[in-house]
C-alpha positions as CSV (number, residue, x, y, z in Angstrom):
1,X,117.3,75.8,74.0
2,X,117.4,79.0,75.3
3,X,114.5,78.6,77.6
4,X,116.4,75.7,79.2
5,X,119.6,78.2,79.9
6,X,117.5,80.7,81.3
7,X,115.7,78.6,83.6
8,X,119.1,77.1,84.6
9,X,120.6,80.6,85.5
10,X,117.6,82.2,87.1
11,X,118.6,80.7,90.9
12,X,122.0,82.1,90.8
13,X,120.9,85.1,88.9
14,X,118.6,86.0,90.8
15,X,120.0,85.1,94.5
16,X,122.9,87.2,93.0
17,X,120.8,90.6,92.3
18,X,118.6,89.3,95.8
19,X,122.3,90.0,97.2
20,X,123.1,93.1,95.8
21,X,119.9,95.0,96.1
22,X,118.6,93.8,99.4
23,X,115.4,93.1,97.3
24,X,113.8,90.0,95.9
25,X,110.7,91.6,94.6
26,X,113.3,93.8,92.5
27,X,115.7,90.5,91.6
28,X,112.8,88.3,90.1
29,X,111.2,91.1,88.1
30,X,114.8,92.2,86.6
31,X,115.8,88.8,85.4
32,X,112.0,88.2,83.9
33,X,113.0,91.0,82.4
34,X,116.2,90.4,81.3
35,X,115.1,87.0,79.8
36,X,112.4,88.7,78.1
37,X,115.6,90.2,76.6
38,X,117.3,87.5,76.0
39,X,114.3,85.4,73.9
40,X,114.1,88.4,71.1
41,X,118.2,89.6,71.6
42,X,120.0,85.9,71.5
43,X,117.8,84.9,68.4
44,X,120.0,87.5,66.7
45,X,122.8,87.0,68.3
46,X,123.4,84.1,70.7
47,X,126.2,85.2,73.8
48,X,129.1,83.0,74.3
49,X,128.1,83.0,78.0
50,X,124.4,82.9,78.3
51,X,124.4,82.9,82.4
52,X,127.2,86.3,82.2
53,X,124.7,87.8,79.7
54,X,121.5,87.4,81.4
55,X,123.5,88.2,84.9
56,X,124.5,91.8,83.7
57,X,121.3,92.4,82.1
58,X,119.5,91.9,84.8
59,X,121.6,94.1,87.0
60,X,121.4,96.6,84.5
61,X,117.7,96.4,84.6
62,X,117.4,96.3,88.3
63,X,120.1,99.1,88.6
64,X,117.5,101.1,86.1
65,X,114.3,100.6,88.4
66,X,116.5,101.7,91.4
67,X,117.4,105.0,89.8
68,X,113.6,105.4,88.4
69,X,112.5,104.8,92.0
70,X,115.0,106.8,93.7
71,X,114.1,110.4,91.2
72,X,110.5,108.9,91.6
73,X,110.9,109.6,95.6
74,X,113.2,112.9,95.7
75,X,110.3,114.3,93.2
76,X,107.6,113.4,95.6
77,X,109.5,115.2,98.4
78,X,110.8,117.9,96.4
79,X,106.8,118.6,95.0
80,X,105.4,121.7,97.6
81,X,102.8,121.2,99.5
82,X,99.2,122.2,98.5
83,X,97.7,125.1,99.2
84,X,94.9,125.0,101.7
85,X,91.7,125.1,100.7
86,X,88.9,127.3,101.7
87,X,86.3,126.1,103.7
């Protein structure tokens, strides 16, 4: 069953985040993620709206890699530049 709602949200999901981030790389990898999520999470607890739930994990989840990428790049141009070397 739950593979069924997941496959049923995943166009609007992921058009959604698509959307939002300017990134469709970034939207299909946060909703495999986020229905990753949802196979182990809903098992325990099953959402009374599936599409809402795997929506806003997702977005969390692409929100997440954003920031990561984002502190990844202002490290890189915050590193100083190597010394010469001697030839």
């Amino acid at each position: 069953m739950e593979g069924r709602l997941i496959q049923a949200a995943r166009g609007r999901v992921v058009a959604a985040l698509a959307a939002r981030f300017r990134d469709l790389d970034l939207a299909e990898e946060a909703f495999a993620e986020a229905a990753a999520s949802a196979v182990a999470a809903w098992r325990r607890d099953f959402p009374d709206d599936p599409p809402a739930w795997l929506w806003r994990t997702a977005y969390r989840k692409a929100l997440d890699a954003t920031r990561r990428a984002a502190t990844r790049n202002k490290a890189l141009h915050d590193a100083p530049a190597p010394e010469p070397t001697p030839e």
